[in-house]
Each structure stands twice: as structure tokens, then as C-alpha cells.
ROBALUM-415218 format. One line per field, with one value per atom (N, C-alpha, C, CB): residue in three letters; atom name; x, y, z. Coordinates in steps of 0.1 Angstrom, whole numbers. Glycine has a CB too. Layout:
REM ROBALUM-415218
vexgu = [ALA;...]
voro = [CA;...]
east = [X;...]
north = [Y;...]
up = [Z;...]
END
This chain:
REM ROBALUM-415218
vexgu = [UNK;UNK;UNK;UNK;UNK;UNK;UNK;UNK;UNK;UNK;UNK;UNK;UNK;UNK;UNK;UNK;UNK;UNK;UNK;UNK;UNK;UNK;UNK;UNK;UNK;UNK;UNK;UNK;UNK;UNK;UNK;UNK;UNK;UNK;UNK;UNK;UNK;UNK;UNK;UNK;UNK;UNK;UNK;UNK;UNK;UNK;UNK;UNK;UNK;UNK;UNK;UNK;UNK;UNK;UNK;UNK;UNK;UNK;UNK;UNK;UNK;UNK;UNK;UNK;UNK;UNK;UNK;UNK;UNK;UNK;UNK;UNK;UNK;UNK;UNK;UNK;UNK;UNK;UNK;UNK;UNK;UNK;UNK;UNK;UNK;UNK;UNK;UNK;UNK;UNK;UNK;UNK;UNK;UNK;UNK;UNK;UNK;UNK;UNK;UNK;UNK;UNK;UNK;UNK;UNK;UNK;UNK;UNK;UNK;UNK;UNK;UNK;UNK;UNK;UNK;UNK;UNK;UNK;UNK;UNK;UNK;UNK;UNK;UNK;UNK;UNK;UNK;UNK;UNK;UNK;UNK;UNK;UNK;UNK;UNK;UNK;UNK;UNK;UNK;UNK;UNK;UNK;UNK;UNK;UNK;UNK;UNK;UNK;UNK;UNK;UNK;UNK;UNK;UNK;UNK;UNK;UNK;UNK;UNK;UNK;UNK;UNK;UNK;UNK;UNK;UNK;UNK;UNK;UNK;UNK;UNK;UNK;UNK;UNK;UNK;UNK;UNK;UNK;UNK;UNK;UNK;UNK;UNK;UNK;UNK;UNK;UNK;UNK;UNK;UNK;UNK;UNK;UNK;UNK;UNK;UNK;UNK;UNK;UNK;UNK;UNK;UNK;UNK;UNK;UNK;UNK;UNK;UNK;UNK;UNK;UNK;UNK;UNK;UNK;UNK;UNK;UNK;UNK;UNK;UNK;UNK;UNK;UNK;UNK;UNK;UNK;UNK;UNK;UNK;UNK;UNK;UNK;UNK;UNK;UNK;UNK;UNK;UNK;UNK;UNK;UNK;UNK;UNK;UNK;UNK;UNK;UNK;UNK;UNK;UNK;UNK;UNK;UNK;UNK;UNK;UNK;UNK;UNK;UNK;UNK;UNK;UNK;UNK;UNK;UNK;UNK;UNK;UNK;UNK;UNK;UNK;UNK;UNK;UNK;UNK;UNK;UNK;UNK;UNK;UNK;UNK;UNK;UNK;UNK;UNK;UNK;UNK;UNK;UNK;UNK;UNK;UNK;UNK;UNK;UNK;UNK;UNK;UNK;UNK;UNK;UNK;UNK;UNK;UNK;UNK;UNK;UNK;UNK;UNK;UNK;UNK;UNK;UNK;UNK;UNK;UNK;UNK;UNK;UNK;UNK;UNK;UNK;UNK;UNK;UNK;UNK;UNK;UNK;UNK;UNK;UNK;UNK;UNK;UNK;UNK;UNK;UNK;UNK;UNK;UNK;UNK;UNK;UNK;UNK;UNK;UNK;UNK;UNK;UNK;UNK;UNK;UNK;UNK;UNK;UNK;UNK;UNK;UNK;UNK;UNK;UNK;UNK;UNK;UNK;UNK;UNK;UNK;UNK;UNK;UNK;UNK;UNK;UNK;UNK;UNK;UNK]
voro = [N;CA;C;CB;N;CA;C;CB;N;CA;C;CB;N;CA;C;CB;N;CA;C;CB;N;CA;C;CB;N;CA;C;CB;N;CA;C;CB;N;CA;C;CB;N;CA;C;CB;N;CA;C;CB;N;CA;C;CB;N;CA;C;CB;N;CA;C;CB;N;CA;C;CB;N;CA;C;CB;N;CA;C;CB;N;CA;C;CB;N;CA;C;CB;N;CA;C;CB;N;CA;C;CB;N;CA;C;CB;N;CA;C;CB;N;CA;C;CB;N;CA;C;CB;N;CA;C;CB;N;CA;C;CB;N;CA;C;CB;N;CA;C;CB;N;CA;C;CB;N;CA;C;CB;N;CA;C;CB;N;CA;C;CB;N;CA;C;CB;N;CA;C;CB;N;CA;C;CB;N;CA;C;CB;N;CA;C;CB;N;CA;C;CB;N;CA;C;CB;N;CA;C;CB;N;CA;C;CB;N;CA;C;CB;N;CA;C;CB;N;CA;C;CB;N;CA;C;CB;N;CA;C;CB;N;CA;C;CB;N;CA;C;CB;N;CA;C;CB;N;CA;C;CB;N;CA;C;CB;N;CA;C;CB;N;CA;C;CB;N;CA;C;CB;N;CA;C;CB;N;CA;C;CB;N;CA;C;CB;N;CA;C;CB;N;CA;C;CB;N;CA;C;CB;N;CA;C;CB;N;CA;C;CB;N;CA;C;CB;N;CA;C;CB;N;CA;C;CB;N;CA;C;CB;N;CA;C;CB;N;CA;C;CB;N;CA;C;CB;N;CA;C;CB;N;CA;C;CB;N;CA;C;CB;N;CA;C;CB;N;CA;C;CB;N;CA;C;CB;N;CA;C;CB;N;CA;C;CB;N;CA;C;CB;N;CA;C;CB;N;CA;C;CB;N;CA;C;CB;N;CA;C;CB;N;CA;C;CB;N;CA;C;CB;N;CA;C;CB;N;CA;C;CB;N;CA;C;CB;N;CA;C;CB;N;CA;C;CB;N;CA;C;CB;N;CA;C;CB;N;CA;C;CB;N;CA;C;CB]
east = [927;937;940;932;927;930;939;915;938;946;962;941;964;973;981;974;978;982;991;965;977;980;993;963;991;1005;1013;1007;1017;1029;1035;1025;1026;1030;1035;1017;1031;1031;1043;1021;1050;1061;1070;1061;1068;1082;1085;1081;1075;1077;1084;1068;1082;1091;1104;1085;1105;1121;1122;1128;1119;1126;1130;1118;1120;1126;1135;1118;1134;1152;1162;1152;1161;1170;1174;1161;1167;1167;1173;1155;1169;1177;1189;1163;1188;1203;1198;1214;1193;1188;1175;1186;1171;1160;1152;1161;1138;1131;1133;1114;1131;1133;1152;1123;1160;1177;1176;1190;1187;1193;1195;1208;1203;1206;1200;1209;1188;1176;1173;1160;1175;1175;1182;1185;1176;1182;1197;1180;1195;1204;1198;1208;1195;1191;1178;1204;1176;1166;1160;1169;1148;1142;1129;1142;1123;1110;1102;1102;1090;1080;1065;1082;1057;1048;1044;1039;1030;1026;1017;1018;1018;1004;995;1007;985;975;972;964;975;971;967;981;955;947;952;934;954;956;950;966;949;941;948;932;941;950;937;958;945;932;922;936;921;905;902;905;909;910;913;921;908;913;921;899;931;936;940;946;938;941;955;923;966;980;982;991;994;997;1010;995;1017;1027;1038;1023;1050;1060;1064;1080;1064;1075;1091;1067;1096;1104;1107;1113;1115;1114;1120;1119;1128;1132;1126;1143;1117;1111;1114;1109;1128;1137;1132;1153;1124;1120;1109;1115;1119;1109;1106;1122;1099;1092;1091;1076;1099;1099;1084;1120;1079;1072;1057;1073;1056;1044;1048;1029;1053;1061;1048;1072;1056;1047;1039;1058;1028;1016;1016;1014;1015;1014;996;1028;990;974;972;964;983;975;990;967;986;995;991;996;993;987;995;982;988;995;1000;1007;997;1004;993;1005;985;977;983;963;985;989;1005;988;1014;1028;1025;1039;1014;1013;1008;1005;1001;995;1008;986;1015;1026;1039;1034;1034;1042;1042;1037;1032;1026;1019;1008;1019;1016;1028;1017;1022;1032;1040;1025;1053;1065;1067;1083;1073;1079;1091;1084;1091;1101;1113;1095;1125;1132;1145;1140;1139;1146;1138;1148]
north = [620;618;632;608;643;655;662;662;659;668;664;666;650;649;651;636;651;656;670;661;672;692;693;705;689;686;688;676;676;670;677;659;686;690;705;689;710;721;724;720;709;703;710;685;702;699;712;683;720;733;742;738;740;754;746;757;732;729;732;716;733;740;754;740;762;773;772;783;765;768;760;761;753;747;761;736;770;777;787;780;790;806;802;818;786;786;787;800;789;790;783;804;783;779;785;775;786;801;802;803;815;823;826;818;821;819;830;808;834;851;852;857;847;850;854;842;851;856;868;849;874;892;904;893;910;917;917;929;905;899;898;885;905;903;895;894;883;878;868;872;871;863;858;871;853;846;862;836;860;871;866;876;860;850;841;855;838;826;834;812;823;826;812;833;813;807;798;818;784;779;769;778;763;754;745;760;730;718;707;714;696;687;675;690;669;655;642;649;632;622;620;607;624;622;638;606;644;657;670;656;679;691;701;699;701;710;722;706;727;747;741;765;750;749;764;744;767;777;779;778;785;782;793;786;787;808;811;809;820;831;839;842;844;850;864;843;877;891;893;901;884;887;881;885;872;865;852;872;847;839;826;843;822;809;801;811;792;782;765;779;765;750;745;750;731;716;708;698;707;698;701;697;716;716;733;714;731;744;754;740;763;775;768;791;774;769;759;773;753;733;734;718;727;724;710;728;701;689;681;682;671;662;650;661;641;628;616;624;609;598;601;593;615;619;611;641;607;601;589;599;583;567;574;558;578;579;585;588;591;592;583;602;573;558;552;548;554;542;545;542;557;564;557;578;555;554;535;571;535;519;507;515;499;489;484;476;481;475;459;483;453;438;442;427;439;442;432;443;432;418;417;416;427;424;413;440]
up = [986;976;969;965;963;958;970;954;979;988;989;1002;988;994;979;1003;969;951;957;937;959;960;969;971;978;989;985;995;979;971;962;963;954;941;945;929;954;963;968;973;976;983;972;986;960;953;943;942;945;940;947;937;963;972;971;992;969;970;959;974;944;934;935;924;941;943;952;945;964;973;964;994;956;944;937;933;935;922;926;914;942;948;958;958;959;965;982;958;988;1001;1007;1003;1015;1022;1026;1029;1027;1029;1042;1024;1047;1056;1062;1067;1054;1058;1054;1052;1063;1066;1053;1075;1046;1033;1023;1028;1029;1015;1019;1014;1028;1034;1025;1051;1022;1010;1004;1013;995;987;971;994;969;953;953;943;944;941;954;928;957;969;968;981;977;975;968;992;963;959;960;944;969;970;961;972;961;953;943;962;930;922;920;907;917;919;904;923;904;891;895;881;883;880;869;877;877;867;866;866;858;858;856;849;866;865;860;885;859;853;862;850;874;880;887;894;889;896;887;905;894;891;904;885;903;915;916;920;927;923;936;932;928;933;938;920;945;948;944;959;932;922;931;903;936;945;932;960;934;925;927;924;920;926;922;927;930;922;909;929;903;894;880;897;888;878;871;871;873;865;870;865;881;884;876;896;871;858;865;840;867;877;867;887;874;859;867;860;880;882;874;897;875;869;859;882;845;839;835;824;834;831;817;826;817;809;808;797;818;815;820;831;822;824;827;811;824;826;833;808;845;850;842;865;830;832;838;818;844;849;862;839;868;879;896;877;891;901;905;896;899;897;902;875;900;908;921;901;924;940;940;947;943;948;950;937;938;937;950;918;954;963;977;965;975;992;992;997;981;980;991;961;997;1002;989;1010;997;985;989;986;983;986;994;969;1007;1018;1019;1031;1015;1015;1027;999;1035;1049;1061;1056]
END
């Protein structure tokens, strides 16, 4: 389950940044054109049963602000329970 968190949360951060720079990583476009990926940094958060080490991207200009997990945030609560609820069976009405 800690894994598949980290995954997830990991997931929805590189699509913020290709949200945020307008491209997809590795598109030509991102080739010296101003602001582009600048690797990851390394942050620790805590969810109600876990603690996870994330790998947060960055970018060179620095202007990349992540809603899923924002600068100085430390804690997801309740974020366990919406992955379950993710992957939990639904009432199928087909």
C-alpha cells in the first residue's frame, strides 16, 4: 500500500509539472526553450498510517508550485482512505 501511495502521489506530480510547463517530458519543445524540467527533490510526508519519501521535480526557473502535495506541506490526512477508495470495487449497473 506504502508503495502504491508513493506511486500515485509521484504520478500526479510529473503531470503537474507537464500541466505547469505546457509540454510532456522529453517533447522537443522542452529543448532549449526557456523553463524546463530541473530534476527531483527529495521530500518526506506523513500520511495516517505511513510515512513516505517522495521525489518532488522541479523546474529552472523555479516557478513550479505542486497543489497535490505544496511546498511545506508534511502531512496528507485522509489520503490513505482515497487511495483504497480508488481501487476499491464499485456497484456496477451495467
Amino acid at each position: 500500500m506504502k508503495d502504491l501511495t508513493r506511486r500515485l502521489v509521484e504520478r500526479v506530480l510529473e503531470g503537474e509539472m507537464t500541466a505547469h510547463l505546457g509540454y510532456e517530458k522529453h517533447a522537443q519543445e522542452g529543448r532549449d526553450g526557456g523553463n524546463s524540467r530541473n530534476g527531483k527533490t527529495g521530500k518526506r510526508v506523513k500520511t495516517d498510517t505511513s510515512d513516505l519519501a517522495l521525489e518532488v521535480p522541479r523546474d529552472r526557473d523555479g516557478t513550479f508550485e505542486p497543489v497535490m502535495v505544496a511546498k511545506g506541506q508534511r502531512r496528507l490526512p485522509g489520503f490513505d482512505e482515497k487511495v483504497i477508495a480508488l481501487h476499491r470495487p464499485g456497484d456496477d449497473d451495467a
